[in-house]
C-alpha positions in Angstrom: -13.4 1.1 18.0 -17.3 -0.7 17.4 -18.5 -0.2 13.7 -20.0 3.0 12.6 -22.8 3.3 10.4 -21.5 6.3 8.4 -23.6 8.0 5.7 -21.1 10.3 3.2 -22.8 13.4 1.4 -21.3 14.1 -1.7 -20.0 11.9 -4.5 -17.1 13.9 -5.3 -13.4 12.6 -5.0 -13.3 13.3 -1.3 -16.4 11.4 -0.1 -15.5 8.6 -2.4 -12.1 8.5 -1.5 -13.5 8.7 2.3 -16.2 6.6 2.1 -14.2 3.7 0.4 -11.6 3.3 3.0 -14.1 3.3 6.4 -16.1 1.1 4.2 -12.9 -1.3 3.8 -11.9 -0.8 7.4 -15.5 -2.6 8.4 -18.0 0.5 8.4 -20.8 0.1 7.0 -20.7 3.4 4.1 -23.5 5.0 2.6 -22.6 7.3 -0.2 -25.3 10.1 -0.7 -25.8 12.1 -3.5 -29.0 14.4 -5.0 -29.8 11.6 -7.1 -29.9 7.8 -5.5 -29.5 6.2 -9.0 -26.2 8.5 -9.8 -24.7 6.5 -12.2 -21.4 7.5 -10.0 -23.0 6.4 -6.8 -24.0 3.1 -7.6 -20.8 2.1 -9.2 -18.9 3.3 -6.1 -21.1 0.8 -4.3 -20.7 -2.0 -6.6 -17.0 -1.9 -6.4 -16.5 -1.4 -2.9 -18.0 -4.5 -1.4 -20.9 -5.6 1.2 -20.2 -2.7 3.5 -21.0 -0.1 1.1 -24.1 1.2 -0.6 -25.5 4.2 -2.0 -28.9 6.4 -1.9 -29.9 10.0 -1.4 -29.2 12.4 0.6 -31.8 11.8 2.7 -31.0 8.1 2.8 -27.6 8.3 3.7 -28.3 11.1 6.8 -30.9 8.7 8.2 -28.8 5.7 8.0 -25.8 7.1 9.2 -24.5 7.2 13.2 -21.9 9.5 11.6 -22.2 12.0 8.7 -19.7 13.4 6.9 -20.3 16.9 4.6 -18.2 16.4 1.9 -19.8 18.7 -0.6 -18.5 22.0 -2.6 -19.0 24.8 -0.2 -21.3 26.1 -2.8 -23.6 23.3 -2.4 -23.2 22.7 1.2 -26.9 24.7 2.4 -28.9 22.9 0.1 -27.2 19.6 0.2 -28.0 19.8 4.1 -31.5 20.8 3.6 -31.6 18.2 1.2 -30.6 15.1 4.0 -33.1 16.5 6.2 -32.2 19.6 9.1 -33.7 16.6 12.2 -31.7 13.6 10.1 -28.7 15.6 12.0 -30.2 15.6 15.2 -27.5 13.8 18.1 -25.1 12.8 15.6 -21.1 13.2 15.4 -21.0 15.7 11.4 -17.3 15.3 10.3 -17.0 18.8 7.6 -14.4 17.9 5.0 -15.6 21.2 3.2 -13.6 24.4 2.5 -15.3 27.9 1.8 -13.4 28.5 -1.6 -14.3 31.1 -3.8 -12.7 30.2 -7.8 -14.7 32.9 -9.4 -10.8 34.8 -10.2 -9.2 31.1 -11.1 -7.1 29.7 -9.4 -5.7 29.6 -6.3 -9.3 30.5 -5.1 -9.7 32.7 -2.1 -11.9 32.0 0.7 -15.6 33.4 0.8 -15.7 33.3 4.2 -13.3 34.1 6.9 -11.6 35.8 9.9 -15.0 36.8 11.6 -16.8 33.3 10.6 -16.1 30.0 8.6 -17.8 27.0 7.2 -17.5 24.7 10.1 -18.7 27.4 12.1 -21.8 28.0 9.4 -22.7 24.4 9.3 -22.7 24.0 13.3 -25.3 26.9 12.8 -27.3 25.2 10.5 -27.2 21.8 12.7 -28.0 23.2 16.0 -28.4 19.7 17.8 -25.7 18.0 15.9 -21.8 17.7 16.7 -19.7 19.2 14.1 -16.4 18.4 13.9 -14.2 20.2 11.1 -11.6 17.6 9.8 -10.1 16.5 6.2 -10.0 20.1 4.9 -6.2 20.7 4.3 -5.3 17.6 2.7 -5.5 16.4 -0.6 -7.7 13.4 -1.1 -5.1 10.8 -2.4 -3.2 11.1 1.3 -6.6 11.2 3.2 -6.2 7.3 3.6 -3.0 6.1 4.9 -0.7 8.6 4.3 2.6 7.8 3.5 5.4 10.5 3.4 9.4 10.3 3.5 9.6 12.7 6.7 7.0 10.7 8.6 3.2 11.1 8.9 1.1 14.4 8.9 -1.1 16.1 11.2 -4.7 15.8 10.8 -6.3 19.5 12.7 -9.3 19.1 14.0 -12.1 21.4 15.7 -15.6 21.2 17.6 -17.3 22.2 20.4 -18.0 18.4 21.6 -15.7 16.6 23.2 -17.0 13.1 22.9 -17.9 13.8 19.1 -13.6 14.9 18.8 -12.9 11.6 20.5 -14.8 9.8 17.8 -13.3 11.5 14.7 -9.6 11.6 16.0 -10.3 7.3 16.2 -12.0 7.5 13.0 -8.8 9.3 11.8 -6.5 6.5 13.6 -7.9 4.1 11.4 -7.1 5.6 8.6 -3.7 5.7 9.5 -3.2 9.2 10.9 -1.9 9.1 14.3 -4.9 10.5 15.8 -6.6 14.1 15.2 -4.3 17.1 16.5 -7.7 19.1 18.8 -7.2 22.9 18.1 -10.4 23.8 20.3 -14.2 25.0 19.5 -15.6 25.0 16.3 -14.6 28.8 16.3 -11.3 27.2 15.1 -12.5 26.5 12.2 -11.8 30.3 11.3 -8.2 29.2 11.2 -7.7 25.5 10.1 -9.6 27.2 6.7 -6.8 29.2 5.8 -4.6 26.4 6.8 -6.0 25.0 4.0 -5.5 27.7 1.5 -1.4 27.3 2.5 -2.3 23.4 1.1 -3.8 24.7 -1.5 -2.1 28.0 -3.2 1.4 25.3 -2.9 -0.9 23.1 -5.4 -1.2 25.8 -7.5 2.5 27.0 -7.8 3.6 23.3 -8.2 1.0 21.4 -9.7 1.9 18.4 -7.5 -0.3 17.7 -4.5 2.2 15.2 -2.8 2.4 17.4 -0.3 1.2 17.6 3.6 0.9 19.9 6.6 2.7 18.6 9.9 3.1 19.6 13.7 6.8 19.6 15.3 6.7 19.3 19.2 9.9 20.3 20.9 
């Protein structure tokens, strides 16, 4: 596929890990965070080459043809406001984030669910944008090229656009995923959530996230 300018909110292991390998695989990466001199941001940028860089929010929303929310879901609303509501505007939004609620430990529940989700929240709060729900039930050290004995995992995927699906299930391809397994609208998001929580509550009872979710077809 042609080059994406992609902008990355949130300098947590996810958007790191994220930005980093669309940044090696010729993209060129902005990694946003509240502050554009993050000590954490500007290192990522220094280590990961011409193709990367790093500002605000803001900065990294505007600059991006693609955006990917990559923020804890309790920082989500105002990391959005943050970038700019119009920054949005047109643009394929890949939501990595899960609705997680730690406040009893751990495994964490989920805040929201059944009747709503996150994807489905941030989809509301980007009317004019093309949210696709993706990276949520996957550990960040398989997100790039994952490698497993049994063969490779699926990579669920939800939105209401079409075209914006096509985009992230390449994006997902070239990070060696064999493409993006399309469960429907973003309403699916209710359900690829929980998915998650199966990821994560088996993290919890092992302590070992080598693990992965896959789809059999008979």
């Amino acid at each position: 596929m042609s080059k994406l300018k992609i902008g990355v909110l949130g300098t947590g292991d996810v958007g790191r890990v994220l930005a980093a390998g669309f940044a090696a695989r010729g993209h060129e990466v902005k990694l946003g965070s509240r502050d554009a001199k993050n000590p954490k941001v500007v290192e990522w940028a220094e280590k990961n080459g011409a193709n990367a860089s790093a500002g605000a929010f803001a900065d990294a929303a505007k600059f991006a043809d693609v955006i990917i929310v990559a923020t804890l879901w309790t920082g989500t609303k105002n990391a959005i406001e943050m970038a700019g509501i119009d920054s949005f505007a047109g643009k394929v939004v890949i939501d990595t984030t899960n609705p997680l609620d730690f406040s009893k430990g751990m495994p964490p529940t989920l805040s929201v669910g059944t009747t709503d989700s996150a994807g489905e929240q941030i989809q509301r709060m980007l009317p004019e944008a093309h949210v696709v729900k993706c990276f949520n039930t996957i550990g960040n050290p398989h997100m790039v090229e994952p490698s497993f004995p049994d063969g490779k995992p699926a990579m669920f995927i939800c939105g209401d656009d079409e075209g914006a699906k096509k985009t992230v299930s390449d994006l997902c391809t070239e990070l060696g995923w064999p493409g993006a397994v399309d469960v429907g609208g973003i309403i699916a998001s209710r359900y690829i959530e929980p998915m998650a929580m199966v990821w994560i509550s088996l993290y919890s009872k092992t302590g070992n996230g080598d693990h992965a979710l896959a789809l059999l077809h008979k």
